[in-house]
OpenMM code with the backbone's topology and positions (N, CA, C; nanometers):
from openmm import Vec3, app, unit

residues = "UNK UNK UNK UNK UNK UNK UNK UNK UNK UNK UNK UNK UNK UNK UNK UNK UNK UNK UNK UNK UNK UNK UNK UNK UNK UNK UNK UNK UNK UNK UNK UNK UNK UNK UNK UNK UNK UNK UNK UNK UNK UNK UNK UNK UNK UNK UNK UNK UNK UNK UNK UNK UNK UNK UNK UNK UNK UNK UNK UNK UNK UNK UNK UNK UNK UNK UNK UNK UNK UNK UNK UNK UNK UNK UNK UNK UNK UNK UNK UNK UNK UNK UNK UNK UNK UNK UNK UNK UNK UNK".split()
positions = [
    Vec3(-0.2678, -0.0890, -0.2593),
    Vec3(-0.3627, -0.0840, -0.3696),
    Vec3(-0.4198, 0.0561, -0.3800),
    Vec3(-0.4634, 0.0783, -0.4801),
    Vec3(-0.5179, 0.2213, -0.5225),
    Vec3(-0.6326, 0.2288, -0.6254),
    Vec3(-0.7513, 0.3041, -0.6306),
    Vec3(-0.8134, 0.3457, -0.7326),
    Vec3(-0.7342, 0.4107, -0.8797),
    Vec3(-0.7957, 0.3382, -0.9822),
    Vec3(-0.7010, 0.4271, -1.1011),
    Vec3(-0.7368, 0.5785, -1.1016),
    Vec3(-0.6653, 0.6486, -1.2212),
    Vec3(-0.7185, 0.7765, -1.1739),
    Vec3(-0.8225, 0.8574, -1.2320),
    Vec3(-0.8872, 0.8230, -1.3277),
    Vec3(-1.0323, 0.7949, -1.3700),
    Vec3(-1.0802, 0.8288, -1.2753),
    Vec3(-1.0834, 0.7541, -1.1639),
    Vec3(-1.2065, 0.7173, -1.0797),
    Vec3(-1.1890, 0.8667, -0.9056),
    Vec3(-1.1632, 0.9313, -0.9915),
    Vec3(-1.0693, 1.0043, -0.8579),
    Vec3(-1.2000, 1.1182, -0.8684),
    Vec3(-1.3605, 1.1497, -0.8349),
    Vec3(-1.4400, 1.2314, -0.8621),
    Vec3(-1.4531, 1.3251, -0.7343),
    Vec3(-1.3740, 1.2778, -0.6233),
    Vec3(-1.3499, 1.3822, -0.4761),
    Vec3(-1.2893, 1.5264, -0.5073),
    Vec3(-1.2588, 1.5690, -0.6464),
    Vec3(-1.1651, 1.6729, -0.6672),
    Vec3(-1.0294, 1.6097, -0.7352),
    Vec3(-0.9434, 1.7626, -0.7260),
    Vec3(-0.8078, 1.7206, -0.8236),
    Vec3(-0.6926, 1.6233, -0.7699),
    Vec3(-0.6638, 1.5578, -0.8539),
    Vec3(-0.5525, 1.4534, -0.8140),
    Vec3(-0.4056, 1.5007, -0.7517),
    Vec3(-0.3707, 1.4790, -0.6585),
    Vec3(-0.2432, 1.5248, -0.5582),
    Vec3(-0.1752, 1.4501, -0.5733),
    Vec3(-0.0333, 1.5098, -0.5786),
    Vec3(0.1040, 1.4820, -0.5440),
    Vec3(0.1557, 1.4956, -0.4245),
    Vec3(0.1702, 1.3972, -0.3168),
    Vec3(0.2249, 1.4470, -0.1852),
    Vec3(0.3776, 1.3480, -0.1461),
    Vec3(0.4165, 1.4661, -0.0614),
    Vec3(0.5190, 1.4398, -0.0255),
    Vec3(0.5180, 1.3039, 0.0470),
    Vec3(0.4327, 1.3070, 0.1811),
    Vec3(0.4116, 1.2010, 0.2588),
    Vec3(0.2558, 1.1785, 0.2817),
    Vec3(0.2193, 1.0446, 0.2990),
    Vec3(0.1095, 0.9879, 0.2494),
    Vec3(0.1085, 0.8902, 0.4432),
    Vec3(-0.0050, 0.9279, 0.4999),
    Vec3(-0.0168, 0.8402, 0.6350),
    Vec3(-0.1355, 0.8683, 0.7162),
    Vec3(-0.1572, 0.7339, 0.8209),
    Vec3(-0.2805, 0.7188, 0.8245),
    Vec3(-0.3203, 0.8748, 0.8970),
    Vec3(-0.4469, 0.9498, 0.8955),
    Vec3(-0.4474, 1.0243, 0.9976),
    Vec3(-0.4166, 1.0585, 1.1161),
    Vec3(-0.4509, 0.9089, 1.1372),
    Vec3(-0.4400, 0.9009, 1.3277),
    Vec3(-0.3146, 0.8914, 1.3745),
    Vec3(-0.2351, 0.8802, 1.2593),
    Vec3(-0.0670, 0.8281, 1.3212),
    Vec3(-0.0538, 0.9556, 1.3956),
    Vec3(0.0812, 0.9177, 1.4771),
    Vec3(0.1344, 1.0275, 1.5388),
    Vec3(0.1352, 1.1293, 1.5128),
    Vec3(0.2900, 1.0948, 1.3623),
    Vec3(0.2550, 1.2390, 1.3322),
    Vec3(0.2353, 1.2904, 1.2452),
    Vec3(0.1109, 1.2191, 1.1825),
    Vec3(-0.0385, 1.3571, 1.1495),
    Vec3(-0.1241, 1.3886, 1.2316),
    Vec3(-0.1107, 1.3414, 1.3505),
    Vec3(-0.2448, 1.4024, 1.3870),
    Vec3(-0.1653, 1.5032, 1.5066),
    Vec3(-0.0440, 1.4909, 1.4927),
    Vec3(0.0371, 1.6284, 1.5695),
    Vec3(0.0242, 1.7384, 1.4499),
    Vec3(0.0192, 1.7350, 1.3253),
    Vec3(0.0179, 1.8587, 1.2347),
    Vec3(-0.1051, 1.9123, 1.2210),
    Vec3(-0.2352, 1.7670, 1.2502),
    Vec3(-0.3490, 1.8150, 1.2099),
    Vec3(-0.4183, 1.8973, 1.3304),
    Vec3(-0.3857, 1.8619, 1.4780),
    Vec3(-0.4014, 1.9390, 1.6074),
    Vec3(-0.3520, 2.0799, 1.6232),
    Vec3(-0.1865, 2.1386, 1.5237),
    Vec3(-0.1926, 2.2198, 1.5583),
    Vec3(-0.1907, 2.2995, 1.4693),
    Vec3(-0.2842, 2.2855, 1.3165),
    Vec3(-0.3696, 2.3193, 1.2436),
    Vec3(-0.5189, 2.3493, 1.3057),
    Vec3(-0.5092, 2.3264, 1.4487),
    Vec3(-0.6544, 2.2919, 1.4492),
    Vec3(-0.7975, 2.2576, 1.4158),
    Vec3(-0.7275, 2.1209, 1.3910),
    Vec3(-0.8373, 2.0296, 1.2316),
    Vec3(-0.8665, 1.9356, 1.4006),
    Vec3(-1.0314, 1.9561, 1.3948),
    Vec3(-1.0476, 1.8375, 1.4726),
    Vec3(-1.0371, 1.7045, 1.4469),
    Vec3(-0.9778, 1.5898, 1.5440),
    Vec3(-0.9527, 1.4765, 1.4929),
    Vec3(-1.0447, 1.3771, 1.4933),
    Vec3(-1.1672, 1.3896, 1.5308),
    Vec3(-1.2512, 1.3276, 1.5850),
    Vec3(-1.3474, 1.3084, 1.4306),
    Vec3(-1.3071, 1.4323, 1.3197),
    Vec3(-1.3756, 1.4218, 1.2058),
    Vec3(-1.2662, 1.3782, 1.1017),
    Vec3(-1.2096, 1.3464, 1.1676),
    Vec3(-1.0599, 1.2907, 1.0811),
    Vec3(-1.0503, 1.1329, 1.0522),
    Vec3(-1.0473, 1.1006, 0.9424),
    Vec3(-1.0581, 0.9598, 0.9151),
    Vec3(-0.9766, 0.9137, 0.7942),
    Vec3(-0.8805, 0.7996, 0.7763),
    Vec3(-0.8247, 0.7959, 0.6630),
    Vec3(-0.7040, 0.8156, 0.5929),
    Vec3(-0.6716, 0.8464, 0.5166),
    Vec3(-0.5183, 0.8902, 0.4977),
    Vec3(-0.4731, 1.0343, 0.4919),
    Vec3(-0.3823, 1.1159, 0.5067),
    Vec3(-0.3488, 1.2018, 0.4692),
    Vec3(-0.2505, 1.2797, 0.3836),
    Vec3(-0.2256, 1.3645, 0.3995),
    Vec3(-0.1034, 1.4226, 0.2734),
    Vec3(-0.0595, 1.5016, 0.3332),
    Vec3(0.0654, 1.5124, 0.2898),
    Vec3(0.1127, 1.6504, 0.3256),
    Vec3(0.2197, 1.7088, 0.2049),
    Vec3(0.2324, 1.8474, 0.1976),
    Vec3(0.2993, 1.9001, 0.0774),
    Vec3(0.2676, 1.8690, -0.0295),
    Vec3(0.1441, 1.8725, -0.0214),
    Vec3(0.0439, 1.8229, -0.2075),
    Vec3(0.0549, 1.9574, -0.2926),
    Vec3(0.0497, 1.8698, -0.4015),
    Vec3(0.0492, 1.9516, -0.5188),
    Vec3(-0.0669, 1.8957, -0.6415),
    Vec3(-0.1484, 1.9748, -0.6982),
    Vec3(-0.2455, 1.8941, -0.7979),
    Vec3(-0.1264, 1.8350, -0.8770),
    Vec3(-0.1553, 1.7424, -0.9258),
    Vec3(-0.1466, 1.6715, -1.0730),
    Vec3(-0.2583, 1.6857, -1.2478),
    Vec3(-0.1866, 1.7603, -1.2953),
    Vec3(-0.2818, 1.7277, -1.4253),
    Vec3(-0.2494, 1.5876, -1.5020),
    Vec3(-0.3585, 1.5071, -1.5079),
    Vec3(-0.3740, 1.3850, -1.5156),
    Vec3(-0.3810, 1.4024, -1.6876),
    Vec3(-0.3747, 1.4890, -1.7612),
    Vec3(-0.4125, 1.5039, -1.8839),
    Vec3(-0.2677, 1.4881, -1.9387),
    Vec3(-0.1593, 1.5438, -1.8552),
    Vec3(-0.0039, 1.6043, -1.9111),
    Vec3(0.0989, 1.4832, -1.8521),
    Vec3(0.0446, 1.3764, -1.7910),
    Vec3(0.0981, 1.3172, -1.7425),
    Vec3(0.2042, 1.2369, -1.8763),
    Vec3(0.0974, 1.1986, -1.9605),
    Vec3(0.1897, 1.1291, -2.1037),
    Vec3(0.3083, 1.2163, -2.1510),
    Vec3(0.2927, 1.3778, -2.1142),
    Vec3(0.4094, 1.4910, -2.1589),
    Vec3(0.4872, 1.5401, -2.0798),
    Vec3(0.4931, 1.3791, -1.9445),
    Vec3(0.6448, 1.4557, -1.8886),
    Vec3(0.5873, 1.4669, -1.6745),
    Vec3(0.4816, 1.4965, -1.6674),
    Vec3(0.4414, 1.5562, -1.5290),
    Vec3(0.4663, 1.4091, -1.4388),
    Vec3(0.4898, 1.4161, -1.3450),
    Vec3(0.4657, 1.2700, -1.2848),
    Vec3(0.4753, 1.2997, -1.1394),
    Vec3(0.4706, 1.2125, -1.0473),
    Vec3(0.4721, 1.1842, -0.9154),
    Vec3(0.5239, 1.1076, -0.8609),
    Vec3(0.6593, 1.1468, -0.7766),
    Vec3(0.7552, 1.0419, -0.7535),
    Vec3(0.7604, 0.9678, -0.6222),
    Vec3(0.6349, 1.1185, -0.5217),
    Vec3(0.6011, 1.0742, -0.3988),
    Vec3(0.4980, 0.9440, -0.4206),
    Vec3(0.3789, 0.9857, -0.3512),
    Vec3(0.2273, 0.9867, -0.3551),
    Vec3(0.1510, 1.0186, -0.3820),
    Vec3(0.0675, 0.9448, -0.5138),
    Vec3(-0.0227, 1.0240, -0.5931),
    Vec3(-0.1471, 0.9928, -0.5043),
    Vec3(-0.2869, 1.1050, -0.5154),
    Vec3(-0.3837, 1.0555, -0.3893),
    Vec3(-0.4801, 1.1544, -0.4229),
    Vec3(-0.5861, 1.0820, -0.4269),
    Vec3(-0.7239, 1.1425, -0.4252),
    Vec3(-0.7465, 1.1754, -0.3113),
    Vec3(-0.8369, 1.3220, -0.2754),
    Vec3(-0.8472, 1.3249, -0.1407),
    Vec3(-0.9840, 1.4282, -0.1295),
    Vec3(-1.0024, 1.3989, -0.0433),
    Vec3(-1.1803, 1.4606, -0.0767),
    Vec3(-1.1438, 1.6108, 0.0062),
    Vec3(-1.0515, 1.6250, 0.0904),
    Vec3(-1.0709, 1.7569, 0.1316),
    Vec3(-0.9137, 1.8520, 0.1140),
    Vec3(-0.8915, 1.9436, 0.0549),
    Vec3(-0.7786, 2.0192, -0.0223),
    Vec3(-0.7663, 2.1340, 0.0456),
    Vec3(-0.8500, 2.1735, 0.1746),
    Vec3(-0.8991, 2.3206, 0.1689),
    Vec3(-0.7946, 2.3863, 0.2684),
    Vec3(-0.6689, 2.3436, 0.3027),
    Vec3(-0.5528, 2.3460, 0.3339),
    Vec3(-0.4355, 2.4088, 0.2534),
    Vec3(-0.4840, 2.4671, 0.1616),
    Vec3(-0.3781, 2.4974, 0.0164),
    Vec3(-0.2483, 2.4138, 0.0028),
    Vec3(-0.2560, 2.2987, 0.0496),
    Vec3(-0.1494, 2.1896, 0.0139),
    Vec3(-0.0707, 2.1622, 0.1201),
    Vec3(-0.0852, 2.2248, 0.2276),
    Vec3(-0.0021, 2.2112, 0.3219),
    Vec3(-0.0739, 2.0573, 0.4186),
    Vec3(-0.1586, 2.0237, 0.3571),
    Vec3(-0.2268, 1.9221, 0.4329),
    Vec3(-0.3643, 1.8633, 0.3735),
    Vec3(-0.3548, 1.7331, 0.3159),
    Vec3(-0.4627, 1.7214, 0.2647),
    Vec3(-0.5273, 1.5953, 0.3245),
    Vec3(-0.6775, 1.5985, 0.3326),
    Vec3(-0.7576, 1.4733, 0.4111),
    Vec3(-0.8209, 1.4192, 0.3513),
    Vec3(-0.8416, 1.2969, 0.3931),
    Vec3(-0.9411, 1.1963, 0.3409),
    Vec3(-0.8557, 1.1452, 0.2076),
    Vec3(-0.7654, 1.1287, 0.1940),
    Vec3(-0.6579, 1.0780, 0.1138),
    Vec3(-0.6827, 0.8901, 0.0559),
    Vec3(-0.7118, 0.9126, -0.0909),
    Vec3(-0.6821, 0.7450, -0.1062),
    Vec3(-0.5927, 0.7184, -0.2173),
    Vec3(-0.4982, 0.6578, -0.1925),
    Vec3(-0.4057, 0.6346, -0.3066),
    Vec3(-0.4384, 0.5908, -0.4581),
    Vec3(-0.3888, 0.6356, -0.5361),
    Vec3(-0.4301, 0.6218, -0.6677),
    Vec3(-0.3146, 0.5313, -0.7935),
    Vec3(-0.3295, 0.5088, -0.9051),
    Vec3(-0.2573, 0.4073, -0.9645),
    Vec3(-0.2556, 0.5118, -1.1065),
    Vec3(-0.1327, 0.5935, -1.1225),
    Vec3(-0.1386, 0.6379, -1.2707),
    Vec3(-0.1285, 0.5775, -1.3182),
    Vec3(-0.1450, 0.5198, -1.4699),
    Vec3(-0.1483, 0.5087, -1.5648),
    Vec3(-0.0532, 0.5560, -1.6961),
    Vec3(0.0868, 0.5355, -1.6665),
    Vec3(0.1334, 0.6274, -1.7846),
    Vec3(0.1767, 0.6082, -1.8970),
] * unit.nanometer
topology = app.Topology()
chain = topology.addChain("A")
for resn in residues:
    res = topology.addResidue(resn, chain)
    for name in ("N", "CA", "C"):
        topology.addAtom(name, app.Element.getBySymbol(name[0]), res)
């Protein structure tokens, strides 16, 4: 299940490659040697995100991975946290 994408107010909507819980293995082997503490780590993650413009989606843009709201981006895509899956609309 997912929030639609309306409701996505954590920041811009992501495209990721792979979508898993934090704590799994292995994210929290990418997020350790990122040195992202795990202890503030909660939730889903991303990896190989890309924004989505949710506006262009009707003209073609789409997401074939995992689309995902995620409250923290500050990774330039190589890793994104606090990840919750989302439901386009197209």
């Amino acid at each position: 299940s997912g929030i639609p994408a309306g409701e996505c107010n954590t920041g811009s909507i992501q495209c990721c490659d792979q979508v898993q819980d934090a704590k799994s293995e292995h994210m929290s082997g990418i997020l350790s040697a990122l040195g992202i503490d795990l202890s503030s780590v909660s939730g889903l993650a991303g990896t190989s995100c890309s924004p989505i413009d949710v506006l262009a989606l009707g003209g073609g843009s789409s997401c074939t991975q995992a689309p995902v709201c995620c409250n923290n981006n500050t990774y330039q895509g190589l890793i994104n946290i606090g990840c919750v899956p989302i439901i386009l609309q197209l």
